[in-house]
N, C-alpha and C positions, 0 to 999 in steps of 0.2 A: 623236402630235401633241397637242400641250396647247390645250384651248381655253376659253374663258368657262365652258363648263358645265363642267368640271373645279374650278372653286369654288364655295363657298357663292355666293347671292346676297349683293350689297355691305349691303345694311340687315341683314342678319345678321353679317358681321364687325363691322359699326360695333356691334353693340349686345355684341359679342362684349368689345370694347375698352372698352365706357363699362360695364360691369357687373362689369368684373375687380375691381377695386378693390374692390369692395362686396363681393364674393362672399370677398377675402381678407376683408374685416373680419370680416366673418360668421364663416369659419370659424377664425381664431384672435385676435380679439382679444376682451378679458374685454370683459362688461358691466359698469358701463355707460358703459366709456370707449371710447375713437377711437383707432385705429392713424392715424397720417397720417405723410406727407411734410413736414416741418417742416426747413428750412434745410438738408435734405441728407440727412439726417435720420430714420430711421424710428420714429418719437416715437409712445410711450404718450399718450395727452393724456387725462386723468382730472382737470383743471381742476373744480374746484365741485360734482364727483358725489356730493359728502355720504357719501364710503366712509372708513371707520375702519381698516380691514387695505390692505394692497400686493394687488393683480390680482396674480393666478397669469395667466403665461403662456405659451405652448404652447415645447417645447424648440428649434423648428424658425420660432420668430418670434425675427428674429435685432434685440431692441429695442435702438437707440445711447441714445436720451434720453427720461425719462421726465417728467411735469409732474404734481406733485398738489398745486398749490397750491391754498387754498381748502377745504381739506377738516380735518376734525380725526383727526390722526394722533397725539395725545402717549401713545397706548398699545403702540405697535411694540417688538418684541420681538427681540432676538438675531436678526444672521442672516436678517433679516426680505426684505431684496431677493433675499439670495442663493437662499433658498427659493422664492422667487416666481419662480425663470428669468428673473433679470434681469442673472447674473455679468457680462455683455459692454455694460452700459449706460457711455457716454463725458461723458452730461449726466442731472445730477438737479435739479430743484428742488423747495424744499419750504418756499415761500412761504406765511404767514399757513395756519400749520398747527396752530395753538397751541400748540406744542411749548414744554415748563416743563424740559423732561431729555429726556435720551436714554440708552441701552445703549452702552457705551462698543462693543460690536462692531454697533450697528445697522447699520454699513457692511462690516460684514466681509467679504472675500473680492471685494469690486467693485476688481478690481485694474487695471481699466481705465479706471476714472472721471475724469477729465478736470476738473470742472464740479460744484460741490457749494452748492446755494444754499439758505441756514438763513435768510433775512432773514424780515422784520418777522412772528418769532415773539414768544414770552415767556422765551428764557432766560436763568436772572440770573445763574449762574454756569460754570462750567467747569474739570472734575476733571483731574489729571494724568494723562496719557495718554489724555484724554478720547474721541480717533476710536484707530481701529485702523491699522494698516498701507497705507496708501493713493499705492502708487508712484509713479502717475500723475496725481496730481492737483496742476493748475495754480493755480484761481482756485479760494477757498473764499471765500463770501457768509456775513457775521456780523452784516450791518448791520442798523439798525433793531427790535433786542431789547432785555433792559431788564438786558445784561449788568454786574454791578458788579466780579466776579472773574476772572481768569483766571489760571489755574495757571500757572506759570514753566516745567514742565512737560508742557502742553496741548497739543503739538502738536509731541511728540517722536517720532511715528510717522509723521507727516507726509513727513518728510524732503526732500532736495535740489529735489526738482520742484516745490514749492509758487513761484511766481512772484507771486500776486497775496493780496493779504490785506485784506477789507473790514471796518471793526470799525465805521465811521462809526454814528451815532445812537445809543449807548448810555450807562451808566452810570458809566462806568470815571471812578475820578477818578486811580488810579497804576497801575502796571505796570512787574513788571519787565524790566530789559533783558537779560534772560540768555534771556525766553522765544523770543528769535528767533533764539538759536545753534544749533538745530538747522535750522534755516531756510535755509542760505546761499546761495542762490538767491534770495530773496527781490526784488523788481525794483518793487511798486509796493504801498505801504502806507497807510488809508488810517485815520485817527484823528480823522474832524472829529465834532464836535456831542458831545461827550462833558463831563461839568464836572471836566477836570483840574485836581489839587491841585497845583501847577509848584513842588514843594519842591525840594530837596539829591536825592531818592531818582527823581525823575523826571529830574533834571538828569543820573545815571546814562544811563535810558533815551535821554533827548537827546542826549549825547554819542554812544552808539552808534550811533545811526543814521546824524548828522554823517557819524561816519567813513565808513557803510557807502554813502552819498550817496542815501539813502532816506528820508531825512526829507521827513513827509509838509507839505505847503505849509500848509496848510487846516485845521487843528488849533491850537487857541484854549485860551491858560490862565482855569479860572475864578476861581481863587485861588490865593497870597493877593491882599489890595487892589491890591498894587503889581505885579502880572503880569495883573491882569484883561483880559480881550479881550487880550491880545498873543499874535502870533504865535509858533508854535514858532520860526517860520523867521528870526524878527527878535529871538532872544536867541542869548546867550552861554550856553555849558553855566555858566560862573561867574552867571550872574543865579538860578539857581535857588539859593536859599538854606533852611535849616534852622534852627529856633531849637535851642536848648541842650538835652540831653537829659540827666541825672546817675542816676548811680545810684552809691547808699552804702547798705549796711546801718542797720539802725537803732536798733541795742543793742546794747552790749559790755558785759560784766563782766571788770574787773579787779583786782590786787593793789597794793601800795606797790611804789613800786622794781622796779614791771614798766616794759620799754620797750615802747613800744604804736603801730602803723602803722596809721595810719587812711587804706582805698585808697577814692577816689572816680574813679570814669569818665564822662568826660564824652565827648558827640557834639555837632555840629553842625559851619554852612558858616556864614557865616565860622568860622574859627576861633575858639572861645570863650577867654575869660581866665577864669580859676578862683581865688578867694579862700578862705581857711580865716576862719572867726570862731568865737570862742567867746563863748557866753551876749550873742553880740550882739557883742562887740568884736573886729574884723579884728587875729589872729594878725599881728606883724611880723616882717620877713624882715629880714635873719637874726634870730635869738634863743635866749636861754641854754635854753631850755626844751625847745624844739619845732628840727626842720627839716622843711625842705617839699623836694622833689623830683620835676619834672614831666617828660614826655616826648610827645610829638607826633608822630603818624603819621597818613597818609593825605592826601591833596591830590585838589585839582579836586574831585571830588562833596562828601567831606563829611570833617573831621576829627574825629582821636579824642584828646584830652587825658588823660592816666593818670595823678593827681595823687595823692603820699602825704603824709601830715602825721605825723610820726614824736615822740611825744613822748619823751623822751631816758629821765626816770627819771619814773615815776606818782608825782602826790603829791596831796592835796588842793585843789592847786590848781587841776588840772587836771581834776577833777569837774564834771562842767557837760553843755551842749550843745552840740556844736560843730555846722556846718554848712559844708557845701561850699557853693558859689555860683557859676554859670556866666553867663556874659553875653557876646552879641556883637548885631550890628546888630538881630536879628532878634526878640531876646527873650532874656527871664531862667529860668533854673530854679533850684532850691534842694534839698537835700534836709539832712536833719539825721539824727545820731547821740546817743545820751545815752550817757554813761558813768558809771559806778555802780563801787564796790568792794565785791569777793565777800564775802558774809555769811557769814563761818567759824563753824562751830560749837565747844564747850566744848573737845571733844577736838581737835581742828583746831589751835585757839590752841595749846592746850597743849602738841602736838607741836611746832609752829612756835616758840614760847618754847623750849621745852626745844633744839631744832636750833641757832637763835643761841646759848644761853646754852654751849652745845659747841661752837659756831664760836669763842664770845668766850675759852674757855678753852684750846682748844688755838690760839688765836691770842697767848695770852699765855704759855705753853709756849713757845713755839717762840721771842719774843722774849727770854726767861732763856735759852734755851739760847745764843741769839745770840749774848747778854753775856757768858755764863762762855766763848764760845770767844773770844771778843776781848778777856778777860783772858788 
């Protein structure tokens, strides 16, 4: 028969149950953080303890989410969580940590991470491949650093699972749109307070998004004049525009009676118009001299204009400077070429005399011989 005195007395259970919890901490969590119950949760909380390295902790403290915001971590090492018995953590954060870099595997092997929070650090940029392998994670926190670059790259390890992506407060003035094809899951992106440059090359990144219906609402151009403060979400990928970009070489040496192709490539959105001039005066089309022949590829973000100026036979007259010239709404470029004729030296001539005056001789051969067969 079971009776009262077959138990402790009740103020020793009760004190049994109010001391457990302390009695875990004690025995497996690091100084001089807190094992607690946080959202479900059995959370490291290491908030503001002024530690430099990750708490080691015991193999049989089964941590979901860790807190070390407040602390100065920017010296962590490879490997660094995985080492500490932290491989089954689902939340990290690592808030106002001053973090300037990290070790592209400082997350290695947290294959179960959920939850990755870098905000209001110092990082200004980001390497390709920058995290590791990280299958499970949903929401990565980038906001509020003084990010200017991000690799196209950055976050090809990432893969399918990444759902949410925070970049808000940073530096970023472009970005490409290729860096979110490794992404395709992506579901909420978030690009405000940043001073975007909304040219031709962002009008890329804008269109992608369109399509992907991710475009983030709250994302503000700050240049140029004519896109200032407008929404991403109230343009046309056609409003981002490109001035003229050219590229010509910038010296040629030539002969007499060389034909001679001068290629200029030009970029931009709108489409630029492309002039040849020489020594100042705009080449006319057509002409006994010269032809010009252009071609055009590329629509929506930005066009590329492939323009050749072909002069037929070199002569003196055609010594000078010529220049390409690109122009559309947005702005002018220019670039020039000189052309000059090769300074042949003593022997040079001589052989080149002597070559014609054997062209001119068996060129007059050949018409005798014409003559006597057509007598």
């Amino acid at each position: 028969m079971i009776t009262l005195s077959t138990f402790p007395p009740w103020p020793s259970i009760l004190l049994l149950f109010h001391f457990s919890p302390a009695i875990a901490k004690a025995t497996f969590c690091p100084v001089p953080c807190q094992c607690d119950w946080i959202g479900g949760k059995l959370t490291l909380n290491c908030v503001n303890k002024n530690i430099t390295k990750i708490p080691v902790v015991g193999a049989d403290l089964q941590i979901e989410a860790v807190l070390l915001d407040g602390n100065n971590l920017n010296q962590l090492e490879d490997y660094a969580f995985l080492n500490a018995g932290l491989a089954q953590v689902r939340k990290l954060s690592m808030k106002n940590c001053l973090l300037e870099s990290f070790h592209e595997n400082l997350f290695s092997g947290l294959t179960n991470l959920h939850q990755l929070d870098l905000s209001h650090n110092s990082l200004t940029m980001l390497l390709p491949r920058q995290f590791p392998s990280l299958p499970a994670v949903r929401k990565l926190d980038l906001s509020h650093n003084l990010l200017h670059h991000v690799h196209k790259d950055t976050f090809d390890n990432l893969g399918p699972s990444l759902e949410r992506l925070d970049l808000n407060g940073n530096s970023m003035t472009s970005f490409s749109w290729m860096t979110f094809i490794p992404l395709p899951n992506l579901r909420r992106l978030h690009l405000a307070d940043n001073p975007w440059y909304c040219d031709c090359k962002l009008g890329e990144l804008h269109s992608e998004l369109t399509r992907r219906n991710i475009l983030p609402s709250k994302a503000t151009c700050s240049s140029p004049k004519s896109l200032s403060s407008r929404h991403w979400s109230s343009l046309h990928t056609s409003d981002f525009d490109c001035p003229p970009m050219v590229s010509l070489p910038h010296h040629l040496e030539v002969v007499p009676g060389q034909v001679v192709p001068l290629h200029c490539q030009v970029t931009g959105h709108p489409t630029p118009t492309v002039t040849w001039s020489l020594d100042g005066h705009i080449i006319p089309e057509p002409s006994d001299l010269y032809s010009i022949r252009q071609t055009t590829s590329g629509e929506g973000h930005s066009s590329s204009v492939f323009s050749i100026l072909t002069i037929l036979s070199m002569s003196s007259s055609s010594i000078g400077l010529f220049t390409c010239q690109a122009k559309n709404k947005v702005g002018v470029e220019e670039k020039e070429i000189s052309l000059n004729f090769i300074e042949l030296d003593d022997e040079v001539t001589m052989k080149l005399g002597d070559r014609q005056t054997t062209i001119i001789a068996v060129s007059a051969s050949v018409a005798i011989i014409l003559i006597l067969v057509l007598l």
